[in-house]
N, CA, C and O atoms as CSV, one atom per row, in Angstrom:
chain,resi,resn,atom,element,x,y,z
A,1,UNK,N,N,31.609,88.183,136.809
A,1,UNK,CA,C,30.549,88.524,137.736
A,1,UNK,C,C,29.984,87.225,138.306
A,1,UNK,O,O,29.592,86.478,137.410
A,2,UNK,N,N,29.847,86.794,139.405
A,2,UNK,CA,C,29.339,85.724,140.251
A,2,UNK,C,C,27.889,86.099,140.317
A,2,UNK,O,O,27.356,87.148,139.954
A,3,UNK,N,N,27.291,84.888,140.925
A,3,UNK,CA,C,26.029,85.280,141.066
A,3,UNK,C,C,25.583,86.061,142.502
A,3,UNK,O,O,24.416,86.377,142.735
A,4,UNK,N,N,26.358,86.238,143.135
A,4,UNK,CA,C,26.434,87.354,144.435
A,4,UNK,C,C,26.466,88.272,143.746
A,4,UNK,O,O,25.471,88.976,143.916
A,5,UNK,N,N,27.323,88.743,142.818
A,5,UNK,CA,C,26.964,90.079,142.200
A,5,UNK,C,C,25.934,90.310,141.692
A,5,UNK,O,O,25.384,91.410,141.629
A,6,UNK,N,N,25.479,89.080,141.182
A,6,UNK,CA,C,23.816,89.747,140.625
A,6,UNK,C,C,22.731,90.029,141.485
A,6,UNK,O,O,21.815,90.852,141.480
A,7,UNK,N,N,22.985,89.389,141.998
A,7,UNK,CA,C,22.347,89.005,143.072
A,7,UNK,C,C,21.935,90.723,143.599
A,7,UNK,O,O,20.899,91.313,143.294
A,8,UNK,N,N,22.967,91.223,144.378
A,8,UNK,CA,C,23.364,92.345,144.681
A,8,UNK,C,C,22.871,93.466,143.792
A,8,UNK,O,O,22.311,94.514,144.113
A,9,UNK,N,N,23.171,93.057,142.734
A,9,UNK,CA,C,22.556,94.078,142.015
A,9,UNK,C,C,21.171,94.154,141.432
A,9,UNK,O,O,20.647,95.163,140.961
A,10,UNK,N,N,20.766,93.218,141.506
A,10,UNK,CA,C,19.103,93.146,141.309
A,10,UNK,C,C,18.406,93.624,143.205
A,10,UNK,O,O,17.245,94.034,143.205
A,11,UNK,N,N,18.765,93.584,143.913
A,11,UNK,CA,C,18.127,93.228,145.214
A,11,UNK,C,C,18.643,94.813,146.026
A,11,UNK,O,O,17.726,95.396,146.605
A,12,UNK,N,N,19.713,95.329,146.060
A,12,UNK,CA,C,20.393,96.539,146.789
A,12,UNK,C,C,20.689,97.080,145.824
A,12,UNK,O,O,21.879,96.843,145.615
A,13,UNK,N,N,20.177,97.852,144.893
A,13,UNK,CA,C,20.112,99.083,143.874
A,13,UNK,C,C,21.239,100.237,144.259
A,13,UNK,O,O,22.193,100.645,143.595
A,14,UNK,N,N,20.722,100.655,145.732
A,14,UNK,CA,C,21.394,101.842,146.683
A,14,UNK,C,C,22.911,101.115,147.156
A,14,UNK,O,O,23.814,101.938,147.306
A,15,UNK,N,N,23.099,100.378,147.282
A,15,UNK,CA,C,24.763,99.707,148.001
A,15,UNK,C,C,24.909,99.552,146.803
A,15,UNK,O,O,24.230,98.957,145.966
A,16,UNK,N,N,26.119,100.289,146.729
A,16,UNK,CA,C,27.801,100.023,145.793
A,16,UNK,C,C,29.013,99.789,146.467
A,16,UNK,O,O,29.613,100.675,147.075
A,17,UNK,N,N,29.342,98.780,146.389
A,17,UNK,CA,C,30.642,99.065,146.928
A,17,UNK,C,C,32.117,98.309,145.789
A,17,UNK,O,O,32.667,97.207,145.800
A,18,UNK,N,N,32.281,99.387,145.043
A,18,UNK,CA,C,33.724,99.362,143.900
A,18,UNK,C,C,35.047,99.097,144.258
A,18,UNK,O,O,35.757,98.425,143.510
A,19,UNK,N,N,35.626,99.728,145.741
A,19,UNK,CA,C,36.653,100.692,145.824
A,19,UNK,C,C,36.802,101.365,146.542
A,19,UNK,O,O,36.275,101.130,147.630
A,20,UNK,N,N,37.578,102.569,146.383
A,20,UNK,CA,C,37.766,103.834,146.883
A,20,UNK,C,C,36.770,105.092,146.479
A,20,UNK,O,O,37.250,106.077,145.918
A,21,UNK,N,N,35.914,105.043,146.669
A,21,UNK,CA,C,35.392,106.236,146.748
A,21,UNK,C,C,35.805,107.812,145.917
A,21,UNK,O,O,36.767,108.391,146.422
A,22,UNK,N,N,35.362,108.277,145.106
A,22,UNK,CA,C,36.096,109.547,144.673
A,22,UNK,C,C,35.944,110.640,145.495
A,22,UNK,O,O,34.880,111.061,145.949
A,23,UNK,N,N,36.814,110.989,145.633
A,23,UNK,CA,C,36.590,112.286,147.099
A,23,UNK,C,C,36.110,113.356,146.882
A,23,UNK,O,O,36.215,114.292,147.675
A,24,UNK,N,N,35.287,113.448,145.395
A,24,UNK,CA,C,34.771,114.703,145.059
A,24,UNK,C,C,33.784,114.641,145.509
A,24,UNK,O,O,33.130,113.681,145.102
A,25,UNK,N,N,32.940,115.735,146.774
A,25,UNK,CA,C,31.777,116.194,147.361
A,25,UNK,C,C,30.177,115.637,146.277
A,25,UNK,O,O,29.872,116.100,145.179
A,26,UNK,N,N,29.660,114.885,146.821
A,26,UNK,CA,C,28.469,114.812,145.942
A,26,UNK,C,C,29.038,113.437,145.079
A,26,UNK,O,O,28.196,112.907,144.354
A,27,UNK,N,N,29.980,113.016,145.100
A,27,UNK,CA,C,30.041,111.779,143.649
A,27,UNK,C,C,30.147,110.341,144.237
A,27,UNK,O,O,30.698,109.981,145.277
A,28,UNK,N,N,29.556,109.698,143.411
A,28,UNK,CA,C,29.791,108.212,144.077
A,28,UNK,C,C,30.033,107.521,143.576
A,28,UNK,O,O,29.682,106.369,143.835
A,29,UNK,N,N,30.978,107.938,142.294
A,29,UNK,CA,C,31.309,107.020,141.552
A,29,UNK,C,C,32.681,106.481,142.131
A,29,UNK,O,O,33.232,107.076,143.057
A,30,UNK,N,N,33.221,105.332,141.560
A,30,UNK,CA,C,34.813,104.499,142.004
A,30,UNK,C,C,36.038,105.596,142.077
A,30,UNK,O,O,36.119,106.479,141.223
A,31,UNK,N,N,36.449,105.546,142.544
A,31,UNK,CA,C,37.864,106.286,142.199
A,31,UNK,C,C,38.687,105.969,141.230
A,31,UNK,O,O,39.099,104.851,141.539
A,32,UNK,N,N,39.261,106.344,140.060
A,32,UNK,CA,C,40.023,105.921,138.841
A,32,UNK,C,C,41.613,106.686,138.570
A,32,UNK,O,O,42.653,106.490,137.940
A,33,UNK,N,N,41.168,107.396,139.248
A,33,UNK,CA,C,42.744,108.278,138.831
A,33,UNK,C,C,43.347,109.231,140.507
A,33,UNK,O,O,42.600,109.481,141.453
A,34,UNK,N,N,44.440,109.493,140.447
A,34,UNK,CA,C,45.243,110.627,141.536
A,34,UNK,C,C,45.521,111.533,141.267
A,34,UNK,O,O,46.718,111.707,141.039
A,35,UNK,N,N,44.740,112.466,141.155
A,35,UNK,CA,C,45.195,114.025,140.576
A,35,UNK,C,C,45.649,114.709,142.097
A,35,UNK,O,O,45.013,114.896,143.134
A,36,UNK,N,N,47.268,115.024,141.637
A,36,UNK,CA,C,48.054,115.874,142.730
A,36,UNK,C,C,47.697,117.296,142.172
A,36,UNK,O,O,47.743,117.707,141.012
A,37,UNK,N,N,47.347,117.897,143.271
A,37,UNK,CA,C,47.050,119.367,143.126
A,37,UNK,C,C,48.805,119.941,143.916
A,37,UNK,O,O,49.543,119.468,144.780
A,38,UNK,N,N,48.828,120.700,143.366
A,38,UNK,CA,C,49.991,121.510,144.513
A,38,UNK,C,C,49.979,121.877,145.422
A,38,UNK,O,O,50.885,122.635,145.767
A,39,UNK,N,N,48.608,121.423,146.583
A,39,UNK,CA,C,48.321,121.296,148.185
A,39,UNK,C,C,48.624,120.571,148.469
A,39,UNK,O,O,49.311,119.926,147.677
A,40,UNK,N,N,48.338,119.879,150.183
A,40,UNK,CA,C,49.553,119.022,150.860
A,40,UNK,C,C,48.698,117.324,150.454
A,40,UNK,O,O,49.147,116.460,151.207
A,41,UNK,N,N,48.003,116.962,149.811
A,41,UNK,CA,C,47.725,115.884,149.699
A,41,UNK,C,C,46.932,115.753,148.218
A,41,UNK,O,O,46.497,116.837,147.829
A,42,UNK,N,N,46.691,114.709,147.400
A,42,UNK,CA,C,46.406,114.298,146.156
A,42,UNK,C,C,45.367,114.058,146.351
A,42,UNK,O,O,45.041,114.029,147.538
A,43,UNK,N,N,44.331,113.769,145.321
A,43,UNK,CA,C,43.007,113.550,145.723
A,43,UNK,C,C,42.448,112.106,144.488
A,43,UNK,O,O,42.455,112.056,143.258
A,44,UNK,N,N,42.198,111.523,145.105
A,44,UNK,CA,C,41.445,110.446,144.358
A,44,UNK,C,C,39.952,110.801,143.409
A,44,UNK,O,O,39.030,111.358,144.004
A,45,UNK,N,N,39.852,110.575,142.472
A,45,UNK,CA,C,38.827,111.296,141.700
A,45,UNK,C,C,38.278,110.003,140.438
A,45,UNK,O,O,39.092,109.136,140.123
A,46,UNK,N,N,37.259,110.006,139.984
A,46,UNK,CA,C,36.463,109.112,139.385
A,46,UNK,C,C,37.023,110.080,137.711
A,46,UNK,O,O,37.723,111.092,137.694
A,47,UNK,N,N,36.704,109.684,137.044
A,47,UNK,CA,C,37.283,110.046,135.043
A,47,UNK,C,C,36.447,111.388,135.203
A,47,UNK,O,O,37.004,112.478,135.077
A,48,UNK,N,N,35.156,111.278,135.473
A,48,UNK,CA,C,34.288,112.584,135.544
A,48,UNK,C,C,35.057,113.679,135.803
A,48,UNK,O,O,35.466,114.534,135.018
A,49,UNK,N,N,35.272,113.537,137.379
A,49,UNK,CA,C,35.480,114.760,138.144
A,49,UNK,C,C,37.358,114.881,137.641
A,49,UNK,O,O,37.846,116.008,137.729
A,50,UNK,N,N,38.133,113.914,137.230
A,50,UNK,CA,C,39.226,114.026,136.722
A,50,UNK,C,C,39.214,115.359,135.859
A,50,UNK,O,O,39.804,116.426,136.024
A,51,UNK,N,N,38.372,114.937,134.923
A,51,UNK,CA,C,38.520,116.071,133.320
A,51,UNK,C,C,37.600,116.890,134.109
A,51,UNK,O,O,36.591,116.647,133.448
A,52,UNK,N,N,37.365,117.349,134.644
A,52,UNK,CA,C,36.650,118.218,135.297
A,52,UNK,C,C,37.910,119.069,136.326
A,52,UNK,O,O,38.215,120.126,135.773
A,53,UNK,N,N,38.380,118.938,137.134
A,53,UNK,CA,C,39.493,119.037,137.773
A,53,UNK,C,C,40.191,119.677,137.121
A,53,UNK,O,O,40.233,120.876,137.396
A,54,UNK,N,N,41.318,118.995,135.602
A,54,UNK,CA,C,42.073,119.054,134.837
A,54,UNK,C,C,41.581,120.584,133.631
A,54,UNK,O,O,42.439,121.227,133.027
A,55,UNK,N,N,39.864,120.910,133.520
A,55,UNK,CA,C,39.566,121.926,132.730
A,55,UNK,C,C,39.864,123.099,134.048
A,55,UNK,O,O,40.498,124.123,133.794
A,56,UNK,N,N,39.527,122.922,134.951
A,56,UNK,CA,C,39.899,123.974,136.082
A,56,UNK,C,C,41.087,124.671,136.364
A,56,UNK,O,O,41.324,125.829,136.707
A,57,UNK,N,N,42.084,123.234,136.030
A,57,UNK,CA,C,43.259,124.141,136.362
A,57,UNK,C,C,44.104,124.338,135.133
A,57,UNK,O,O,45.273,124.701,135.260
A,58,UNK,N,N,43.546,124.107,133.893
A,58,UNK,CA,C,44.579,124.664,132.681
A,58,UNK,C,C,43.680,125.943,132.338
A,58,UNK,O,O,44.306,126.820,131.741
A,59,UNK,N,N,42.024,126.285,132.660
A,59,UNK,CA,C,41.364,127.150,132.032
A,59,UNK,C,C,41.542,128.719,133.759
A,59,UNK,O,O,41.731,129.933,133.835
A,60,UNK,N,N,41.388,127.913,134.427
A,60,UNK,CA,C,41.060,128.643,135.797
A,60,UNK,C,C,42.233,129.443,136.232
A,60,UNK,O,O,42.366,130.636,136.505
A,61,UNK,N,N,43.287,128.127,136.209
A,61,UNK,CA,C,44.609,128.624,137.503
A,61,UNK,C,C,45.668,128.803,136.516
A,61,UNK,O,O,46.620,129.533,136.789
A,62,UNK,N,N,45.571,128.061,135.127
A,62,UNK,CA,C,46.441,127.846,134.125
A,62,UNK,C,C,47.749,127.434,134.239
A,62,UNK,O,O,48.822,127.850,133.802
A,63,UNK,N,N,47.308,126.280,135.111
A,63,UNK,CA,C,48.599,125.424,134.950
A,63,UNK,C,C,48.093,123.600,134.782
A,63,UNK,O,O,46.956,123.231,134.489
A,64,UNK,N,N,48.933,122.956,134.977
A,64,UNK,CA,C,48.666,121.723,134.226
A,64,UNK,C,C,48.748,120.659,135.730
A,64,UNK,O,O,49.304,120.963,136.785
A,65,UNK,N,N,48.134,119.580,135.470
A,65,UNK,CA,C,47.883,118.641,136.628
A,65,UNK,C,C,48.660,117.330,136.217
A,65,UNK,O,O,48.830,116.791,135.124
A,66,UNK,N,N,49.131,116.969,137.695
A,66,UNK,CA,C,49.623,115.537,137.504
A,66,UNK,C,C,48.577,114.567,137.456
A,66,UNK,O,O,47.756,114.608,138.371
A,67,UNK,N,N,48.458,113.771,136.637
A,67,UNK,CA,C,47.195,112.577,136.847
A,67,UNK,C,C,47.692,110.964,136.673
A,67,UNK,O,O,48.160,110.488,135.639
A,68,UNK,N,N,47.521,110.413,137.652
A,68,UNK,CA,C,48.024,109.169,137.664
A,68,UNK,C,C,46.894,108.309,137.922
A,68,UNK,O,O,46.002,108.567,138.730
A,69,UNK,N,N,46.992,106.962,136.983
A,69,UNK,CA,C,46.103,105.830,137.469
A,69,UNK,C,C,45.541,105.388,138.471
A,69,UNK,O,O,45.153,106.357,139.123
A,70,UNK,N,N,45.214,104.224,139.081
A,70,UNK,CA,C,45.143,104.164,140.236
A,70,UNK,C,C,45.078,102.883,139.921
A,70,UNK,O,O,44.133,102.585,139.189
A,71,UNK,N,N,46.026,101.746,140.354
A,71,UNK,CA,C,46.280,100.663,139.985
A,71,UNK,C,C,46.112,99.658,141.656
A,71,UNK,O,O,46.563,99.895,142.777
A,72,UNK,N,N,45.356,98.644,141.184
A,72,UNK,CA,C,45.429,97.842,142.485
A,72,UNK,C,C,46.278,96.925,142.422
A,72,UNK,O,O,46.591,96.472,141.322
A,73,UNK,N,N,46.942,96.361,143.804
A,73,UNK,CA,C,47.835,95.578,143.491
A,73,UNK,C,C,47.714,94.198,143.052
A,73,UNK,O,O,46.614,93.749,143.374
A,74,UNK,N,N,48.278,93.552,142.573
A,74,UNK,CA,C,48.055,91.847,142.178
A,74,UNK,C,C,48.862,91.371,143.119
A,74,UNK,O,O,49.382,91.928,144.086
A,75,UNK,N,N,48.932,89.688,142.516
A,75,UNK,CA,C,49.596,88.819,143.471
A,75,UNK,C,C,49.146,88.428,144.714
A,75,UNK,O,O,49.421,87.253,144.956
A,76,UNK,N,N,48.520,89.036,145.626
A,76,UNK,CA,C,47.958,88.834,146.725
A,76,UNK,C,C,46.681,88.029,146.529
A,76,UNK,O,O,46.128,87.832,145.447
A,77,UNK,N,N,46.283,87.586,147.736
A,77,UNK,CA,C,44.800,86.857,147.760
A,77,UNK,C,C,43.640,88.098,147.148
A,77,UNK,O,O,43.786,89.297,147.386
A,78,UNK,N,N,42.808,87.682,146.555
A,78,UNK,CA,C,41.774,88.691,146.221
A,78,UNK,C,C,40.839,89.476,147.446
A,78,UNK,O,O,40.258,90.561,147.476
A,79,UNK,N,N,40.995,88.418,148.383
A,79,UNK,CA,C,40.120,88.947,149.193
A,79,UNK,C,C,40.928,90.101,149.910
A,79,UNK,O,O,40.290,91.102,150.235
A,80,UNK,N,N,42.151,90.045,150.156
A,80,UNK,CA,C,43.134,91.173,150.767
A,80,UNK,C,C,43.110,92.399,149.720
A,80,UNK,O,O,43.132,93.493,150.283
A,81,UNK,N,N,43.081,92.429,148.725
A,81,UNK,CA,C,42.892,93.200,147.970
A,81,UNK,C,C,41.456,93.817,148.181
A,81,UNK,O,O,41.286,94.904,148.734
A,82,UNK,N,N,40.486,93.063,147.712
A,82,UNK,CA,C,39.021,93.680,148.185
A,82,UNK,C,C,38.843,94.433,149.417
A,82,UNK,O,O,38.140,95.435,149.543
A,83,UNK,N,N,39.741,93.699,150.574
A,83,UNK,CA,C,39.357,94.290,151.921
A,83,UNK,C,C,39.705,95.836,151.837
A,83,UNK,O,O,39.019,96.833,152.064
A,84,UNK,N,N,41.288,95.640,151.345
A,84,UNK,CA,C,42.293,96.960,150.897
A,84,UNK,C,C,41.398,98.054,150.219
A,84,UNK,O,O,41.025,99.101,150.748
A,85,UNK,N,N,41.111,97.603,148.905
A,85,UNK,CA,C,40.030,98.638,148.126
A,85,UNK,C,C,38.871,99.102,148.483
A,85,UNK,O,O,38.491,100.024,147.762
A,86,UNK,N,N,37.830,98.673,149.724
A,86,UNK,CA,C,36.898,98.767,150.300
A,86,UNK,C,C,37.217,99.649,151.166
A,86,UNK,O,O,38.202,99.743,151.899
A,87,UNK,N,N,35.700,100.719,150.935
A,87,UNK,CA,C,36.191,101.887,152.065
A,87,UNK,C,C,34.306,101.896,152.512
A,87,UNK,O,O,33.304,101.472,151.937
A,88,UNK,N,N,34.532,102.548,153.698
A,88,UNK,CA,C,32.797,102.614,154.275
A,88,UNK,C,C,32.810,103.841,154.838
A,88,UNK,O,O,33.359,104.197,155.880
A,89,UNK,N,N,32.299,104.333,154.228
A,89,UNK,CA,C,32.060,105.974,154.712
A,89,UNK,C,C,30.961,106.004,154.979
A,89,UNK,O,O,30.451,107.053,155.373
């Protein structure tokens, strides 16, 4: 953590910026995992809404979910990466 981050975090309480965003309605937490549903696109989801997701469709629909990490890439400059992982909605 630099001191921009503290910085940041003592001073803008309300600005986060992690990442990707979890695309679950209402959440603002980072995105952590790719749960493919069997519709035409996967959805990025924070651990919360993951096991949340995952009780839905083994208790609900009763079938089982793909869940994959969500890994950023290395090797590159950090800042290309940051730019990459940064989303502004």
């Amino acid at each position: 953590m630099t001191l921009w981050d503290v910085y940041c975090a003592v001073h803008f309480t309300d600005l986060v910026v992690l990442g990707p965003k979890c695309r679950t309605e209402d959440c603002l937490e980072p995105a952590r995992f790719v749960v493919h549903w069997p519709g035409p696109a996967p959805i990025l989801c924070c651990a919360r809404c993951t096991e949340r997701w995952k009780t839905i469709a083994e208790r609900g629909m009763g079938f089982v979910l793909s869940v994959q990490p969500l890994h950023y890439t290395t090797g590159e400059d950090p800042a290309v990466q940051r730019f990459r992982a940064m989303e502004l909605t």
